[in-house]
ZATI-381266 format. One record per residue (C-alpha): chain; x, y, z; residue in three letters; residue number from 1. Coordinates in steps of 0.2 Angstrom, whole numbers, m for minus. Layout:
<atoms>
ATOM, A, X, Y, Z, ALA, NUM
...
</atoms>
This chain:
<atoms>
ATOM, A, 454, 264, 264, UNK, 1
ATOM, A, 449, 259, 248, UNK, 2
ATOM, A, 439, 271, 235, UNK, 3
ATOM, A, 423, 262, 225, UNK, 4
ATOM, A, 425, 262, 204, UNK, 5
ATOM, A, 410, 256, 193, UNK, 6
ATOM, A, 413, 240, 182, UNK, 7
ATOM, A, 416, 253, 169, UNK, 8
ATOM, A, 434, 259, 173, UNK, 9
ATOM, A, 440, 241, 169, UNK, 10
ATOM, A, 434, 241, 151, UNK, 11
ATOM, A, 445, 247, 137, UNK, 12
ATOM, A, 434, 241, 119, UNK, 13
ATOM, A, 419, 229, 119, UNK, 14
ATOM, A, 418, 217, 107, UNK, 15
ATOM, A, 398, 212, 99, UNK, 16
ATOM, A, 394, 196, 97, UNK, 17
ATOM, A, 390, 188, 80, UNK, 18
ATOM, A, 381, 170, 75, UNK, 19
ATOM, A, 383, 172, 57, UNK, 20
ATOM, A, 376, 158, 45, UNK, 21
ATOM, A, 378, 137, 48, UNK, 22
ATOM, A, 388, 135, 30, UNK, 23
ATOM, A, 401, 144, 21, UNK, 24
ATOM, A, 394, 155, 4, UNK, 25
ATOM, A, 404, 169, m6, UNK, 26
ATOM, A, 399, 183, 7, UNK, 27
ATOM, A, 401, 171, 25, UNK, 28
ATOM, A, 417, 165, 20, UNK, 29
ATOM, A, 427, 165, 36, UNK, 30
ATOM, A, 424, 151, 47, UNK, 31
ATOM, A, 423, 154, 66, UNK, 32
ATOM, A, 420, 146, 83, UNK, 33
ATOM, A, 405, 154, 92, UNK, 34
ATOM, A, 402, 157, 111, UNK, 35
ATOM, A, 383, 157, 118, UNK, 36
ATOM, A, 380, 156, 136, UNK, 37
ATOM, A, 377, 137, 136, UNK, 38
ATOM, A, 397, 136, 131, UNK, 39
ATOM, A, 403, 147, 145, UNK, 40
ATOM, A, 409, 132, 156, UNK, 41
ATOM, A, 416, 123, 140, UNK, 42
ATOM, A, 427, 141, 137, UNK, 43
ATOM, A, 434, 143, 160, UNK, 44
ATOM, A, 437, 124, 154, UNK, 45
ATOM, A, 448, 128, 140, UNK, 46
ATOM, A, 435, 115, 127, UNK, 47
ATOM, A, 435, 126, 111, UNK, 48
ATOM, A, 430, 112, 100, UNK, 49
ATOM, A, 415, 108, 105, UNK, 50
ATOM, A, 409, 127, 101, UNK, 51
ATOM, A, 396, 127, 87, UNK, 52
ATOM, A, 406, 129, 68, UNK, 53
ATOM, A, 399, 143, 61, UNK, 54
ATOM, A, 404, 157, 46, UNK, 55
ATOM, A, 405, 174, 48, UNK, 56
ATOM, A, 409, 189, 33, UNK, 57
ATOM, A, 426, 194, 35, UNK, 58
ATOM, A, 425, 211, 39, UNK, 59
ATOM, A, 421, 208, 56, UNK, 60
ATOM, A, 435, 198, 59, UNK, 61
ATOM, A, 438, 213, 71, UNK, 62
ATOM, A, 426, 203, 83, UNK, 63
ATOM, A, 438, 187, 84, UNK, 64
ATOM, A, 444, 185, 104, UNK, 65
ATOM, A, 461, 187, 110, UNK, 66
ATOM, A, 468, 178, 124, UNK, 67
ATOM, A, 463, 189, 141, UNK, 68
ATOM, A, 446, 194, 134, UNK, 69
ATOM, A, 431, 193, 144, UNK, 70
ATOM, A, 414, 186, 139, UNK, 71
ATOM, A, 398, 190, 147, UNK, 72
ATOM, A, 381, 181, 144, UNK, 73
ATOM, A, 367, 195, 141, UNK, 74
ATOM, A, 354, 185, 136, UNK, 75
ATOM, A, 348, 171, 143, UNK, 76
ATOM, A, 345, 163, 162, UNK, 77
ATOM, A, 332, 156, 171, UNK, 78
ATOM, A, 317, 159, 184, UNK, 79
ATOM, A, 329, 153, 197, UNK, 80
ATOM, A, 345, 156, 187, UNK, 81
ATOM, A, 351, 177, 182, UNK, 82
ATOM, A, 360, 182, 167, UNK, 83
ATOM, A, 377, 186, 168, UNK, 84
ATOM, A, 389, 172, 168, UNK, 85
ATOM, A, 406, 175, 164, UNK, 86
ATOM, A, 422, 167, 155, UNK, 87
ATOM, A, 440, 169, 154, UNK, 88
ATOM, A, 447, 168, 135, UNK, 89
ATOM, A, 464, 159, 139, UNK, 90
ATOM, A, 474, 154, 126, UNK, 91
ATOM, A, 463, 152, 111, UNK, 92
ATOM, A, 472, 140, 96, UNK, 93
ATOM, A, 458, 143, 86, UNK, 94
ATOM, A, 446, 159, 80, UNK, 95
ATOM, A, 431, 160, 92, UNK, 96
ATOM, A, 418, 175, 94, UNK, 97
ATOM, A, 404, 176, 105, UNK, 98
ATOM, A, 387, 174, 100, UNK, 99
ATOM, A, 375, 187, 101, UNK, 100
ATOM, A, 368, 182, 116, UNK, 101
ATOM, A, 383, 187, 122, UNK, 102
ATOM, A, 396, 200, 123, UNK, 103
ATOM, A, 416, 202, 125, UNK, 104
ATOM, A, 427, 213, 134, UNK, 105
ATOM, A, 445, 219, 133, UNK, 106
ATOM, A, 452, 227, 149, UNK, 107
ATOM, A, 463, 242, 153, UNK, 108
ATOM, A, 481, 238, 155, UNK, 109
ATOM, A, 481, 244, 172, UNK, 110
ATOM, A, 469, 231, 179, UNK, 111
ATOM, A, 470, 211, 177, UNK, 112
ATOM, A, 456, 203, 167, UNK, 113
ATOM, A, 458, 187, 177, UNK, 114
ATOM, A, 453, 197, 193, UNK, 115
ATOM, A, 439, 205, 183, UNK, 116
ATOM, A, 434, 188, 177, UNK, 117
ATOM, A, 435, 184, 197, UNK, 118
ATOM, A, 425, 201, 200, UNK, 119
ATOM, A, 410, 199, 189, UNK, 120
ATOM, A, 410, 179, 193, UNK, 121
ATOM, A, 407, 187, 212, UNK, 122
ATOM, A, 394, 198, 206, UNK, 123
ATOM, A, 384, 186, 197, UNK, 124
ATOM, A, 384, 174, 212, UNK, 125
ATOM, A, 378, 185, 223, UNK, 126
ATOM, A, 363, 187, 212, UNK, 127
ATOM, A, 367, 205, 209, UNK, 128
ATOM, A, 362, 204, 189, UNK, 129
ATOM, A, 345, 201, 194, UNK, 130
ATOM, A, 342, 220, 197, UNK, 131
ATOM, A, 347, 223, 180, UNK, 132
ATOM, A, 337, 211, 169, UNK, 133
ATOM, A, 324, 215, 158, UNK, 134
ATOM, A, 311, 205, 147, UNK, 135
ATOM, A, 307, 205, 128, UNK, 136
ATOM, A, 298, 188, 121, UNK, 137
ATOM, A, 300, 178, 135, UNK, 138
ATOM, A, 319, 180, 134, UNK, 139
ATOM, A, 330, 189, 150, UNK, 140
ATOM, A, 341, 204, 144, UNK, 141
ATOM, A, 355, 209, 155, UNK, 142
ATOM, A, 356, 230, 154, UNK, 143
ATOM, A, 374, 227, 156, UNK, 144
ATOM, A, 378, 246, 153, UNK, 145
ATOM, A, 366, 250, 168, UNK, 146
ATOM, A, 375, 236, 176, UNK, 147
ATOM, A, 393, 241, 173, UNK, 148
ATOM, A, 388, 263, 177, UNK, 149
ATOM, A, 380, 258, 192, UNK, 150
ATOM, A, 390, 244, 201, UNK, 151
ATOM, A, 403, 249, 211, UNK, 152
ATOM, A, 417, 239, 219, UNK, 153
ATOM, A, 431, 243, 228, UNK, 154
ATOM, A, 447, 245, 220, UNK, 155
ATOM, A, 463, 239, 222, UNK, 156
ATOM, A, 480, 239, 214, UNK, 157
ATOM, A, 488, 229, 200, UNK, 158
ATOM, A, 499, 220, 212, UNK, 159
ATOM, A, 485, 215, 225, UNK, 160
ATOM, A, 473, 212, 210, UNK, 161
ATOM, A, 487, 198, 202, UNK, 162
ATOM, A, 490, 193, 221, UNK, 163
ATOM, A, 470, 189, 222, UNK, 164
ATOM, A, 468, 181, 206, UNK, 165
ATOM, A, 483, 169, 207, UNK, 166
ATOM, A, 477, 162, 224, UNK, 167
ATOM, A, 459, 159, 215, UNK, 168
ATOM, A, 466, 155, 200, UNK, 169
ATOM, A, 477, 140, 210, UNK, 170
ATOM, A, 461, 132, 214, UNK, 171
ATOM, A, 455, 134, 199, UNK, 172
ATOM, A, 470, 126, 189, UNK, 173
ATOM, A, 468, 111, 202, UNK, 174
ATOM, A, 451, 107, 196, UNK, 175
ATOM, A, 455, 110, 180, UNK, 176
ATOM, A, 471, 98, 182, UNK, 177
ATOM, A, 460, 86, 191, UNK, 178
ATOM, A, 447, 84, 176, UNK, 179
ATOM, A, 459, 80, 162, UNK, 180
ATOM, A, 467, 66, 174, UNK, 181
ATOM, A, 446, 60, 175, UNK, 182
ATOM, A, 447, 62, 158, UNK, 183
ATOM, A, 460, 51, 155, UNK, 184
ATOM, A, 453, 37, 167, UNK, 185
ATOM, A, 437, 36, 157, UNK, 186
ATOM, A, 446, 34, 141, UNK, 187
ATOM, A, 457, 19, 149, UNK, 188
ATOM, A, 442, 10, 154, UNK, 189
ATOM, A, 430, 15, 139, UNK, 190
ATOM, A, 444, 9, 128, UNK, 191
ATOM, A, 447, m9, 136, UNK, 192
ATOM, A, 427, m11, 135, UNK, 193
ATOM, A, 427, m8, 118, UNK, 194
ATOM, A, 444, m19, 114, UNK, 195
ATOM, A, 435, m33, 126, UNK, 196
ATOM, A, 417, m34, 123, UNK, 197
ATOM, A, 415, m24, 106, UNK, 198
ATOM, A, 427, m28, 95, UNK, 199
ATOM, A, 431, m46, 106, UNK, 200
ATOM, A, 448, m44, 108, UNK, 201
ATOM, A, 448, m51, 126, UNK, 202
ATOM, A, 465, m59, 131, UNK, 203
ATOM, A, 461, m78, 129, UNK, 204
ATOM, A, 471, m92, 134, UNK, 205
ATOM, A, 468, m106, 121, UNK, 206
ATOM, A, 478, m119, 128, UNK, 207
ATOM, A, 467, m118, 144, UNK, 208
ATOM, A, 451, m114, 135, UNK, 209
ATOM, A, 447, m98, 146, UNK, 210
ATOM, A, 451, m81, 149, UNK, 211
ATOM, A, 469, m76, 154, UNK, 212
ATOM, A, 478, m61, 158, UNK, 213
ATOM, A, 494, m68, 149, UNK, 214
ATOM, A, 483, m74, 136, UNK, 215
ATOM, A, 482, m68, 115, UNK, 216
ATOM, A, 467, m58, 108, UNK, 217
ATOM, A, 454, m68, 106, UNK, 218
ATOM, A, 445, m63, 90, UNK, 219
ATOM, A, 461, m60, 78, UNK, 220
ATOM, A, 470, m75, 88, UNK, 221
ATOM, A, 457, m85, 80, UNK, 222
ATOM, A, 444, m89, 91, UNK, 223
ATOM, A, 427, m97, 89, UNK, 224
ATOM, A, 415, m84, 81, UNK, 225
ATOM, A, 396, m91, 80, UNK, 226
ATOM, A, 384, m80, 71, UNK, 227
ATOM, A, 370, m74, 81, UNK, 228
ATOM, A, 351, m70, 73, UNK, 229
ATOM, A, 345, m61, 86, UNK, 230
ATOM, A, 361, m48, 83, UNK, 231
ATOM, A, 363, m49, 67, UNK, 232
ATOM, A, 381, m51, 69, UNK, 233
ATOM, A, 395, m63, 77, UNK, 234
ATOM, A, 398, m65, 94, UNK, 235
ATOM, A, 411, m76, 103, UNK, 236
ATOM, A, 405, m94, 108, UNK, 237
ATOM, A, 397, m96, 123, UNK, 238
ATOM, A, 391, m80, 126, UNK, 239
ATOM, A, 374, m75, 130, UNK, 240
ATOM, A, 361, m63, 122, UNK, 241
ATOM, A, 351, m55, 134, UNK, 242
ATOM, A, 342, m41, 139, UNK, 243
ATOM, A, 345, m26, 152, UNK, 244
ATOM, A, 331, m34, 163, UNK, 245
ATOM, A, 339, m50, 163, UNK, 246
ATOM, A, 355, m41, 175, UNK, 247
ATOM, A, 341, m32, 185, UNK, 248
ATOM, A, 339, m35, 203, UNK, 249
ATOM, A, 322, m22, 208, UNK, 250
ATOM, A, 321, m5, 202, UNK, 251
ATOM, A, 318, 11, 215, UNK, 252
ATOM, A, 304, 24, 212, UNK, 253
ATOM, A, 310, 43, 216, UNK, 254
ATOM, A, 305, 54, 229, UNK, 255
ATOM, A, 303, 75, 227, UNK, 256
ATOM, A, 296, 75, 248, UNK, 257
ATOM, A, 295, 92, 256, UNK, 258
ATOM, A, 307, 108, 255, UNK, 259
ATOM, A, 309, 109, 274, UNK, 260
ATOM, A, 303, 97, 288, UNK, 261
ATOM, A, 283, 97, 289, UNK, 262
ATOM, A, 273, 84, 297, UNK, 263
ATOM, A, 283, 66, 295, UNK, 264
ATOM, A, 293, 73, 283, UNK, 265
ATOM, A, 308, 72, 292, UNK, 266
ATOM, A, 322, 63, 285, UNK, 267
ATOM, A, 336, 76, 275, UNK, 268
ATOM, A, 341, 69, 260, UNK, 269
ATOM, A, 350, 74, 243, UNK, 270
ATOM, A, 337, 71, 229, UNK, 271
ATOM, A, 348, 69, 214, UNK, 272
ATOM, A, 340, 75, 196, UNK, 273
ATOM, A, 342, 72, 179, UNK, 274
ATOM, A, 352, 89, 178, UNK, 275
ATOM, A, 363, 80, 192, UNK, 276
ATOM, A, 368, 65, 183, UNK, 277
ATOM, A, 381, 74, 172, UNK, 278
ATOM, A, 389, 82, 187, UNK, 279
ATOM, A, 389, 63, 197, UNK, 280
ATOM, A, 399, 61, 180, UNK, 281
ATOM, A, 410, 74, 182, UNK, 282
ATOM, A, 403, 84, 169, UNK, 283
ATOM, A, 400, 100, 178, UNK, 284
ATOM, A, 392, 102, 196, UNK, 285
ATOM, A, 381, 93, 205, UNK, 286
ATOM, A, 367, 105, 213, UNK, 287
ATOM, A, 356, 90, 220, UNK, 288
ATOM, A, 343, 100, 231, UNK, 289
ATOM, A, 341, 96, 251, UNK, 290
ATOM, A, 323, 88, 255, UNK, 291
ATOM, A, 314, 80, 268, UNK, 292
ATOM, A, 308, 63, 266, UNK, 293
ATOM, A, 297, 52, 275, UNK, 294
ATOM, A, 305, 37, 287, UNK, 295
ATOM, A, 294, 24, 277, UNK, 296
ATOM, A, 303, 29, 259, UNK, 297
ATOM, A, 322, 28, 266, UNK, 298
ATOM, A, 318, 11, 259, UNK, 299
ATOM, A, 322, 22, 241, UNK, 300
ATOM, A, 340, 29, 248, UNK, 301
ATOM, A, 352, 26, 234, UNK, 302
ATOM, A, 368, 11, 237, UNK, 303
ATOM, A, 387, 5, 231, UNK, 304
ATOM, A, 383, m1, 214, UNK, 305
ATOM, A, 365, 5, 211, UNK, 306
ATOM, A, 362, 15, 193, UNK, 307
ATOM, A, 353, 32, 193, UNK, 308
ATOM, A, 343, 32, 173, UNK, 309
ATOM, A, 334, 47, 169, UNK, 310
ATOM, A, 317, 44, 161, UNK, 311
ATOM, A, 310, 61, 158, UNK, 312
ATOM, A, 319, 76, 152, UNK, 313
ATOM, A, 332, 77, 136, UNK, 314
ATOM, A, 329, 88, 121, UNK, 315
ATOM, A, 328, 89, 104, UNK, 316
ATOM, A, 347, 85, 102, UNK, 317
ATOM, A, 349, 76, 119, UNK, 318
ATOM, A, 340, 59, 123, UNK, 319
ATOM, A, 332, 53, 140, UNK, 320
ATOM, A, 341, 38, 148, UNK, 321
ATOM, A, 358, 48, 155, UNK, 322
ATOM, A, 364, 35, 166, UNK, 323
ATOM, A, 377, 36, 183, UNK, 324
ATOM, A, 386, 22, 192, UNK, 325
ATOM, A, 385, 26, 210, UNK, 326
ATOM, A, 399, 19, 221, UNK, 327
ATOM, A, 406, 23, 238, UNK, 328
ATOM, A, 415, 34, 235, UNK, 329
ATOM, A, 401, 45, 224, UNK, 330
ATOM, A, 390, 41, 240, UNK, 331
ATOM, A, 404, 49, 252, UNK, 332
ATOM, A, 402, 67, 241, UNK, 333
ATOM, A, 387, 70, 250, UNK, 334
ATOM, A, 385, 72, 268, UNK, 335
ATOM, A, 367, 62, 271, UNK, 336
ATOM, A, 357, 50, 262, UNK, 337
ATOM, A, 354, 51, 243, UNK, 338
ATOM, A, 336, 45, 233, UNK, 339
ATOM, A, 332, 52, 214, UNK, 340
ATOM, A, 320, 62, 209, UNK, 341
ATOM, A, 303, 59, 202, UNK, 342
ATOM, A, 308, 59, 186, UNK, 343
ATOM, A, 323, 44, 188, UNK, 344
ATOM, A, 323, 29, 190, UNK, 345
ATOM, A, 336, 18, 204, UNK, 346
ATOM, A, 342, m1, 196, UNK, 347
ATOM, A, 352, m13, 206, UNK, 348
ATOM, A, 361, m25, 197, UNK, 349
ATOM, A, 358, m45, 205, UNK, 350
ATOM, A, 378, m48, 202, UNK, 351
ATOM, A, 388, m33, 206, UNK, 352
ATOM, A, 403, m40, 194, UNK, 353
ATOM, A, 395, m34, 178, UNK, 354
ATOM, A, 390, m17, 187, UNK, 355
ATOM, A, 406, m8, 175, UNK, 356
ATOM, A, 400, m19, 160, UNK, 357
ATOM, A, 382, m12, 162, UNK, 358
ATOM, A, 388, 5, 164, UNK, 359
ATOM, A, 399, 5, 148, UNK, 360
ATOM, A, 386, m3, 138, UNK, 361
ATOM, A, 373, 8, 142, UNK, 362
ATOM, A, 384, 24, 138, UNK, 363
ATOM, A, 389, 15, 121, UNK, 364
ATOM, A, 372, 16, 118, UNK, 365
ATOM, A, 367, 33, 124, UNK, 366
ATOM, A, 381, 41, 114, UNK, 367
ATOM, A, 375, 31, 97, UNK, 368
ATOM, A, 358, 37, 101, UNK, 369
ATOM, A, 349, 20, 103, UNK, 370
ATOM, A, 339, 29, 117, UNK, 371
ATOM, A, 328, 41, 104, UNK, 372
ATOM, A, 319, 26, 98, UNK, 373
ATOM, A, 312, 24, 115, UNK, 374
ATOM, A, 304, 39, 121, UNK, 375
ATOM, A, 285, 46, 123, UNK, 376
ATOM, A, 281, 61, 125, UNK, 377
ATOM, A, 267, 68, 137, UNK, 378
ATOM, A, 261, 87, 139, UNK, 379
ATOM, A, 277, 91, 131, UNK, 380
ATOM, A, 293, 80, 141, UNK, 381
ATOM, A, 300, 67, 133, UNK, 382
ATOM, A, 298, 50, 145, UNK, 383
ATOM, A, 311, 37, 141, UNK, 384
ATOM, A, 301, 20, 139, UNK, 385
ATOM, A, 312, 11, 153, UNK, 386
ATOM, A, 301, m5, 156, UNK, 387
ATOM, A, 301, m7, 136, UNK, 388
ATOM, A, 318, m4, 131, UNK, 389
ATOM, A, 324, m16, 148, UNK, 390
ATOM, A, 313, m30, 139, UNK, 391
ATOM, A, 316, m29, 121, UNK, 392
ATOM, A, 331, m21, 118, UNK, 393
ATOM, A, 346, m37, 116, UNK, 394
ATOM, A, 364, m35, 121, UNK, 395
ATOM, A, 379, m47, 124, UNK, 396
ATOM, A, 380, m52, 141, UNK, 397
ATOM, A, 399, m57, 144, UNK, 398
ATOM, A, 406, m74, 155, UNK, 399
ATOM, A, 407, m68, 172, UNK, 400
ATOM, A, 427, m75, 176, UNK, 401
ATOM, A, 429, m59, 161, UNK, 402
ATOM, A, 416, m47, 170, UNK, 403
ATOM, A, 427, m48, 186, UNK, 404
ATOM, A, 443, m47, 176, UNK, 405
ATOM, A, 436, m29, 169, UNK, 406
ATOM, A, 427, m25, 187, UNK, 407
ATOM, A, 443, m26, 195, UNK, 408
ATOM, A, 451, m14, 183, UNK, 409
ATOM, A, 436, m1, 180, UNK, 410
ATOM, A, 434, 1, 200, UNK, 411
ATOM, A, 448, 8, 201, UNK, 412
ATOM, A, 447, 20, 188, UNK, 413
ATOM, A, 431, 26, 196, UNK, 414
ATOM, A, 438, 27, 214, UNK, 415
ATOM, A, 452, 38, 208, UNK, 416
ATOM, A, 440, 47, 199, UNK, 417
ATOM, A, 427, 49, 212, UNK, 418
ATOM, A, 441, 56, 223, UNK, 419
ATOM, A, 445, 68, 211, UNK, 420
ATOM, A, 428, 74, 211, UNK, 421
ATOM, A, 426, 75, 229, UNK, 422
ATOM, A, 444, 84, 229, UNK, 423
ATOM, A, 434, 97, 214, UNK, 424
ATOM, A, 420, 99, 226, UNK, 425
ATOM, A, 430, 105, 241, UNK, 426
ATOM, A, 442, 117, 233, UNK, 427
ATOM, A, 426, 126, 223, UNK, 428
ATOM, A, 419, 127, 239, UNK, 429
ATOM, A, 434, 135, 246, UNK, 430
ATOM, A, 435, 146, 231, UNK, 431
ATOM, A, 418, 154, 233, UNK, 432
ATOM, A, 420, 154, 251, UNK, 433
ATOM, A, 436, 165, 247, UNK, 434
ATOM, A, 430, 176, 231, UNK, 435
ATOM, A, 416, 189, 240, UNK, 436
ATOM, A, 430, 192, 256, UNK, 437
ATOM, A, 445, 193, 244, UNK, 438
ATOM, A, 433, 203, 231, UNK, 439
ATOM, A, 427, 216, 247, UNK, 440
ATOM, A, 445, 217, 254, UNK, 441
ATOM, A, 437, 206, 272, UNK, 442
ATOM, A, 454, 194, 269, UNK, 443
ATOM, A, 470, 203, 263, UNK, 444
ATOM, A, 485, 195, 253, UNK, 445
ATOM, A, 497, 206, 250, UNK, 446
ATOM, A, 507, 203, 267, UNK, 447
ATOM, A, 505, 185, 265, UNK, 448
ATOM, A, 504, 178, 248, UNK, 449
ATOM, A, 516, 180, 233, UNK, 450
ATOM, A, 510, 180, 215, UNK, 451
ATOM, A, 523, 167, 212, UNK, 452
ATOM, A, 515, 149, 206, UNK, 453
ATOM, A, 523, 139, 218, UNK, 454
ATOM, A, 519, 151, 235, UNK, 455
ATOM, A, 503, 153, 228, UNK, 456
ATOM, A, 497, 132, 226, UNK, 457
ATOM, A, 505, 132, 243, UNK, 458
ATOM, A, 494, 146, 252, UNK, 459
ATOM, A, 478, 138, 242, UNK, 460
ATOM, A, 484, 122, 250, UNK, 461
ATOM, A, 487, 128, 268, UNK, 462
ATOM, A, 469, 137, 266, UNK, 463
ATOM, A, 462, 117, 262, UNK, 464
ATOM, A, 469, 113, 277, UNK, 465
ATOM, A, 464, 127, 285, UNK, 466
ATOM, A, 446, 124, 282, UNK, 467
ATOM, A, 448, 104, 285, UNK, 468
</atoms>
């Protein structure tokens, strides 16, 4: 029978978190990458460059993170949301610290920090933080050393710690695996956009006077460039100018309907938010809420090809206007119908063939930050300005024997994709299904799993199936 230890016995130093100053002087000389809790996901992820640049004095170099380390957010959180997330530090190529916000750990040698990463990942889903938070100016503080004295869990040894880890961490490395190969599918199809409809590089055959797969570039091979006023710039001849409402079929209203069934608010739906668009993405997850709808507004459910925009939301550094493709195979990661929220707006296209053009298009825009010339702002949210921007705002619209020739190959791009993230969904799910009965010894691997690689992808494989 197993004995209970407090988070404490794992802990060998703690490391303090430092934000230092924005630009380098005599005295913040050594430049670091910093941790807050926003970038806990980017670190699991192993996406140190996005980390905010900052300079720190050199004599707290002492706080830099070695591979192994253990970062927990202290401050922070939400209303609906507890302090407390946690990141493994894998192998670091660059000199990261953690902010103040947040707070690093080195564990003893006889315990495995990736199954104390595991253990305090348990905790915090299980909402166990929330006993230990405090407030000063608005802000959650985790009392982490109440937290780490008082919280006791069962212990196990090394061996059965590296067994429980490595079939959790199987899963994880899945995903992870599975998000660079997405990433790598959106670079193939942003990067044929841009060669195609940006830069005009289409493959053209002249000698037939259209486009040809077989053809030569169409812009260097010499093809006719007329100077358009409206954009200020050349375009290929024959091509239109239009604007977003000119590809517009009808646009959908959101719905927020009821938490539970009341009255004629019957129909279960996923209602997806502007915080859900990233994850339909593949940026993160997708926490779409449940609701109940009336029968009369199913006429809002969501369609292969039809666009989710936000139009209320962003920030100061993030614009309104995010944008998702939905498709069939984004439909099939939910198990009912889907509307947006209140605060999107749903756009179907009239010609489905230009449906990858308007979504790179859109993006292209949204990461040059087109989209902060159109917002209001009301009782303090931002509001994208959709019927303004979709009237005024002029763009290329390609022929559509070229649109179809990109459709074809985009599709498939985003169908492999979409898979991917359906794939992602299901093994995180079996991972947190697994971590609190692994955690609380209720599923033992020690007689049946290996902490070899290959035995341990299979038992994470056999456990899929399991579930199926």
């Amino acid at each position: 029978m197993n004995r209970f230890i407090s988070l404490n016995s794992f802990i060998s130093k703690q490391k303090s978190g430092d934000w230092g100053r924005d630009s380098y002087d005599e005295k913040y000389n050594f430049k670091v990458h910093c941790v807050r809790g926003a970038d806990i996901n980017a670190v699991n992820e192993g996406k140190y460059d996005c980390l905010p640049l900052r300079y720190i004095e050199s004599k707290n170099k002492a706080k830099l993170l070695e591979e192994g380390n253990i970062i927990i957010e202290i401050s922070g959180g939400s209303p609906s949301q507890s302090t407390g997330r946690v990141s493994y530090v894998g192998g670091v190529y660059k000199n990261i610290i953690c902010s103040n916000f947040c707070r690093a750990y080195e564990i003893q040698s006889e315990y495995s920090a990736k199954y104390f990463y595991y253990l305090i990942k348990n905790i915090y889903n299980s909402n166990v933080f929330f006993n230990f938070e405090s407030k000063t100016t608005g802000i959650k503080n985790l009392l982490i050393e109440s937290a780490f004295n008082n919280i006791k869990v069962p212990e196990f040894d090394l061996p059965t710690q590296q067994k429980i880890a490595a079939v959790l961490s199987a899963l994880d490395d899945k995903i992870e695996l599975n998000n660079k190969i997405n990433a790598e599918l959106e670079a193939m199809a942003k990067t044929l956009y841009d060669y195609w409809f940006v830069q005009f590089e289409f493959p053209y055959d002249f000698a037939q006077d259209r486009p040809n797969a077989e053809g030569k570039p169409y812009k260097s091979s010499g093809g006719k460039m007329l100077y358009n006023p409206t954009l200020k710039r050349e375009i290929p001849e024959g091509w239109e100018v239009s604007v977003f409402n000119d590809w517009i079929k009808q646009t959908k209203t959101g719905d927020w309907g009821k938490e539970k069934i009341e009255g004629n608010y019957t129909e279960r739906v996923f209602c997806v938010r502007g915080a859900d668009i990233n994850g339909l993405n593949g940026k993160g997850e997708v926490k779409a809420p449940e609701r109940y709808i009336l029968k009369n507004n199913l006429s809002k459910k969501l369609e292969d090809n039809d666009f989710i925009i936000e139009i209320s939301g962003g920030s100061p550094t993030q614009s309104t206007a995010r944008i998702a493709l939905l498709t069939k195979e984004t439909l099939e990661r939910f198990d009912t119908n889907v509307v947006c929220s209140n605060f999107c707006k749903a756009v179907t296209l009239k010609e489905t063939v230009y449906a990858f053009n308007f979504q790179q298009e859109w993006q292209r825009l949204y990461d040059a930050g087109v989209f902060f010339g159109f917002e209001g702002k009301t009782s303090g949210i931002k509001n994208f300005l959709f019927d303004s921007f979709m009237d005024s705002y002029h763009i290329v619209k390609p022929p559509k024997e070229l649109a179809q020739k990109y459709n074809s190959f985009a599709k498939e791009l985003e169908k492999k994709k979409q898979l991917n993230l359906k794939q992602n969904q299901e093994l995180a799910q079996l991972r947190d299904w697994l971590l609190p009965m692994l955690m609380n010894g209720q599923v033992k691997v020690e007689d049946t799993y290996s902490s070899s690689e290959q035995q341990t992808n299979i038992a994470a494989e056999a456990a899929i199936a399991y579930q199926n």
